[in-house]
N, C-alpha and C positions, 0 to 999 in steps of 0.2 A: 543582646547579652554577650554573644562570641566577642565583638567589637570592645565591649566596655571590659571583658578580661583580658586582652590582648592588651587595652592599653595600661591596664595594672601590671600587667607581665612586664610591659615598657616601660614601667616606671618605677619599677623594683629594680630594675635592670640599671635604670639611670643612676638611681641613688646607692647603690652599690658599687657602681661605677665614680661616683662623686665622694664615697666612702674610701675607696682604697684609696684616689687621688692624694684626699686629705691625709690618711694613714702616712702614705709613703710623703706627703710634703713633710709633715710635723719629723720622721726618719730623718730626711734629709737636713733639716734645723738639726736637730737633736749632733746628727754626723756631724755637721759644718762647725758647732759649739765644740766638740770634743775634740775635734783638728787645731782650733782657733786654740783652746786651752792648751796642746799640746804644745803647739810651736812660741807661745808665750811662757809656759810654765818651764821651758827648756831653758834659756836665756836666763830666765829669773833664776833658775837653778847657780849659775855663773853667779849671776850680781849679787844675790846675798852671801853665794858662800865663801866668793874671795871680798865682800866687806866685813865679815865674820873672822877671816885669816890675818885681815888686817887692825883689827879691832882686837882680835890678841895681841897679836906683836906691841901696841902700844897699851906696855904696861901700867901695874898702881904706880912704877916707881918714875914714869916719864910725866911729868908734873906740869912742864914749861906751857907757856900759855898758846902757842901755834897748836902744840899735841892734843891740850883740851880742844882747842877750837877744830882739829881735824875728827877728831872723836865725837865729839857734839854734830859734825858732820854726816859722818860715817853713821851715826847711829841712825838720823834721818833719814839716811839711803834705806836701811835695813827696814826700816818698821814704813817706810813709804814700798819698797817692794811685798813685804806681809801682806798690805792693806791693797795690792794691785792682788795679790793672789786669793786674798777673800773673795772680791770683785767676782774674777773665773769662777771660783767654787759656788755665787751665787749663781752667776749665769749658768754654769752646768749643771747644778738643781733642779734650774727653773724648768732648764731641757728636758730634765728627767720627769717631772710634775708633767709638763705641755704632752709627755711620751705616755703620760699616766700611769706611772710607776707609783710605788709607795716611797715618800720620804722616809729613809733610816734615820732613827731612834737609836741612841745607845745611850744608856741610863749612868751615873754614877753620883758618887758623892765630892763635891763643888763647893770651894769658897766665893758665895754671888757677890762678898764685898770688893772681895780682889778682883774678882772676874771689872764688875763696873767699874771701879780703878784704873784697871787698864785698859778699858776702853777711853776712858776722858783724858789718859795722858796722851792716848793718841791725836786726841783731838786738842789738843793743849795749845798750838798754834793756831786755830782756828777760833776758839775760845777769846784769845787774848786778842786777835785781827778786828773780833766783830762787838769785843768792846762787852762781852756780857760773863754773868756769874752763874756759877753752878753749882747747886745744893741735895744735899742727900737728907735722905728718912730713911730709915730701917728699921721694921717694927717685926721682926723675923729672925730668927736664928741663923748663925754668920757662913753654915755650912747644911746646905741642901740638896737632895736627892732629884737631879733631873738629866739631863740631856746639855752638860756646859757648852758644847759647841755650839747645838742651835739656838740655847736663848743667848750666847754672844752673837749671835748674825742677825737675832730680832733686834738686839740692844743696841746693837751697832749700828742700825737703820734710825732705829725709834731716833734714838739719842743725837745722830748723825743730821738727820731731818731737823731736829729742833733747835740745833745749833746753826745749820744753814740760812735758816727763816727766820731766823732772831737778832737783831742788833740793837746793843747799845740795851740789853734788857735781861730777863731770868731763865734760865732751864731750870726744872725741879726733877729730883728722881726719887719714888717712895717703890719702898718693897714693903707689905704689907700680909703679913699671913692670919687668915680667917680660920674658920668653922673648919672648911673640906676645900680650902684651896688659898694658894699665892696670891695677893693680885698687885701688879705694876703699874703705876702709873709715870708717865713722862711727859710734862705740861711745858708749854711755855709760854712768852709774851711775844710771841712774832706775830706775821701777817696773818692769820688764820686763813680760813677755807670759809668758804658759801656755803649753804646750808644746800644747795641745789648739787654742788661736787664732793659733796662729803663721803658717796657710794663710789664716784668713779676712783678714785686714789687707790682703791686695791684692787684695781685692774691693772693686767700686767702691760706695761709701756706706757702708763696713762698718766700725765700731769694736766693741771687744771689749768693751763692756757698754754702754746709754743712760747710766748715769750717768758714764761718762767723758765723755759731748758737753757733760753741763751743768758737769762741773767744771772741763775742756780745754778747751773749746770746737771746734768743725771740723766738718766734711758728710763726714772719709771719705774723701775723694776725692784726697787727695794720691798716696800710696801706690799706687792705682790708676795713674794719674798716669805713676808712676817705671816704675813696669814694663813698662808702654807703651814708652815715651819708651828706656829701655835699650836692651829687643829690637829696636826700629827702629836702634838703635847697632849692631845685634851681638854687644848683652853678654846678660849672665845678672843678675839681682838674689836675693838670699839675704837670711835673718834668722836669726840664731843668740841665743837670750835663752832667761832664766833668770826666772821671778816673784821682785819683791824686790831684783835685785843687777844691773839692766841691761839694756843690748839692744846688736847690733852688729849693724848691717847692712854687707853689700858686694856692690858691684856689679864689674862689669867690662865693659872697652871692646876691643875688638881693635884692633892696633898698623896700623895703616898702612902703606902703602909710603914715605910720608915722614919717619914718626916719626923721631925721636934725631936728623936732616938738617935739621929745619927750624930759622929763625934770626926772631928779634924782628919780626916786622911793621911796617912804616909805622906809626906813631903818626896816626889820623885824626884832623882838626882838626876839632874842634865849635866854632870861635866863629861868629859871626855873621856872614854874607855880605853885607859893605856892596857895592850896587850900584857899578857903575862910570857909567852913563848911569842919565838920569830917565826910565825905562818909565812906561806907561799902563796900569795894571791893573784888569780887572773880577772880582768876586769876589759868588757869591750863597751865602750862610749863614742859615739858618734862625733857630738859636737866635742868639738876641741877645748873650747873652756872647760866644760864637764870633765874631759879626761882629763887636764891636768888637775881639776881641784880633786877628783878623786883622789890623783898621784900623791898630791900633794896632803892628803888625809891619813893615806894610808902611812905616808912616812912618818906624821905626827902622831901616832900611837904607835911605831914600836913595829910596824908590821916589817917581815923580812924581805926575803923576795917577794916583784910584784910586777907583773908586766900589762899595758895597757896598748890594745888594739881600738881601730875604728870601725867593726865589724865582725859580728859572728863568726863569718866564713874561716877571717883571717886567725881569730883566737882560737877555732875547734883546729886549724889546720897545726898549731902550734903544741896544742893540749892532745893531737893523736899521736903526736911525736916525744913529749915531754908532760905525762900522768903524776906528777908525785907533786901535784898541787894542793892543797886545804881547802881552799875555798874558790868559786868563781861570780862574778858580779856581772848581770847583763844588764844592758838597755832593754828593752821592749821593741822600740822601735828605731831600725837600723837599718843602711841599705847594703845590697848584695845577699845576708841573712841576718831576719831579724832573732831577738831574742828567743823568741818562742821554738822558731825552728832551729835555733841553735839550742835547746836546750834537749830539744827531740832526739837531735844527735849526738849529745854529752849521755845521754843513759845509755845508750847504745853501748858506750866505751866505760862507760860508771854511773854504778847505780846508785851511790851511794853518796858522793859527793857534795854537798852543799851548795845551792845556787840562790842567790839574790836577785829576783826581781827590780829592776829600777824605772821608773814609770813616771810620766808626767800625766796618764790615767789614772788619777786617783781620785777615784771615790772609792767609799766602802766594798762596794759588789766587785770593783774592780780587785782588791785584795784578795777576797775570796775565789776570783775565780782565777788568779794563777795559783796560787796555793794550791789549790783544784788540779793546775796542771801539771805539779813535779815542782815548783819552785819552794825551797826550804823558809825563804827570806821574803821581803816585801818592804823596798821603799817609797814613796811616791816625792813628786817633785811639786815646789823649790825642797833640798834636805840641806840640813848642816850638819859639820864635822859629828855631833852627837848625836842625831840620828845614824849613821853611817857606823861609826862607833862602836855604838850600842847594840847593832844588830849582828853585826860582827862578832861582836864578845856573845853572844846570846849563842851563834848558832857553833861556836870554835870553843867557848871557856866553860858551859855551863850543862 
């Protein structure tokens, strides 16, 4: 008996031991994702926001046919880096799911016709390469209460999936509202699935054979993704397919208490927040593209004085010297001192000041928790000139 408890003591001991293991692997993914996003989403910060600077400059009234075709260009760039920063946001999700966190929810009211709109113009070269058509049903009111972001990241898979696996053939997309719920369907006529891989596909990393990753190309991970992202809705996701004749997937959303009541939302304005007064601004940015598009934003609204360091250190040592500033912008993450412990040191000399968070940590929690720490402001990265802008005028005009 002493023998046979001793070896349960050893073997509570092991799996406990084989528990933190695990804990601290899944840490370490989770770390190595957020690093990965950070040093990719910095960069992306540069690319969209000087194809953005340039994409002004060629105005309605430059007409000639190079300008369209450099425009036509440029605008590719932009919505191909969007669609690389989706990407990250999915994988840093997933991180946070694998970390077993709850997906955030943030609820609002959504145009879903626009929303799928703009997902298929994304795909508009894709569409036309693989030779197939794409139709809509809408049997639901044009303006619903849910969470736009995360049914664009299901939509964007569903839809992205179907067009991948499809040539020379149909996507179909129905939004259909019931009794006490939404339901989506996304069909089409590509390769289908086996009745035998029909479970594995929303597993995370899973495709139904290696040689579909090098003909399709993907990690897997969409799929995963959708299922997630649904059940935190409420809904259910299904796949119904046949090898050879197609695939349909549907999800569904529970109806709301406002459903079929709510009406068109405020039209938010994105243009650019020209200053009213010439503010004083400090801003420290590491990487060098960053600080000049900053430079370069703040001159195109109007701002006054504005000086831009590559480093906490360097801008607290400027700002103990010269106080009669409005506002200041930090990185997050900078070497010698980062944002944080530069902002430790800004209360010290003012308490009152105004400071902007800039981060290529963006997720939800992540806002809240500098907010949390003294920060007035919060951007995350890629931003453009009207993010930048806008938060500006929020925390200086209003």
């Amino acid at each position: 008996m002493q023998k046979t408890q001793s070896e349960l003591e050893n073997t509570n001991i092991k799996i406990e031991q084989a528990l933190e293991k695990a804990n601290e692997g899944n840490r370490i993914k989770t770390e190595l994702l957020a690093l990965m996003s950070h040093e990719i989403r910095t960069p992306l910060t540069g690319i969209i926001g000087f194809t953005e600077l340039i994409l002004n400059d060629l105005s309605e009234e430059q007409k000639n046919e190079k300008c369209i075709e450099h425009k036509t260009n440029l605008e590719i760039i932009k919505k191909s880096s969007l669609r690389l920063n989706e990407l990250l946001t999915n994988l840093l999700e997933m991180s946070v799911i694998i970390a077993g966190n709850k997906v955030q929810i943030k609820y609002t009211v959504f145009d879903i016709k626009k929303l799928i709109d703009d997902i298929i113009q994304m795909f508009e070269k894709r569409i036309i390469d693989q030779k197939n058509k794409v139709f809509f049903d809408f049997k639901c009111e044009q303006y619903i209460y849910s969470d736009p972001l995360r049914i664009q990241q299901i939509l964007f898979n569903l839809i992205g999936n179907a067009l991948k696996f499809t040539t020379n053939g149909e996507v179909s997309i129905k939004v259909i509202k019931k009794e006490s719920e939404y339901l989506f369907e996304i069909s089409d006529t590509g390769i289908g699935i086996e009745k035998s891989h029909q479970e594995l596909i929303f597993d995370a990393f899973q495709q139904i054979d290696s040689s579909l990753r090098r003909k399709y190309q993907g990690i897997g991970l969409g799929l995963t993704v959708c299922k997630k992202f649904v059940e935190a809705l409420g809904g259910n996701i299904r796949v119904e397919s046949e090898a050879g004749k197609g695939s349909s997937f549907f999800f569904t959303l529970p109806l709301s208490e406002t459903s079929g009541i709510v009406s068109e939302p405020q039209k938010v304005k994105t243009e650019t927040k020209t200053l009213q007064k010439k503010y004083k601004v400090l801003f420290a940015e590491d990487e060098l593209a960053n600080n000049n598009f900053i430079d370069k934003i703040l001159n195109s609204i109007g701002c006054g004085e504005h000086r831009g360091f590559m480093n906490g250190k360097e801008l607290l040592q400027h700002f103990e010297k010269n106080r009669n500033y409005d506002l200041i912008i930090l990185d997050i993450q900078m070497p010698v001192m980062d944002g944080v412990e530069c902002l430790t040191e800004i209360r010290k000399i003012d308490k009152n000041i105004p400071v902007i968070a800039l981060t290529a940590y963006s997720m939800e929690t992540d806002k809240e928790k500098f907010l949390d720490l003294g920060f007035k402001g919060y951007i995350g990265k890629p931003f453009t000139i009207q993010d930048l802008s806008k938060e500006i005028a929020l925390l200086l005009e209003q």
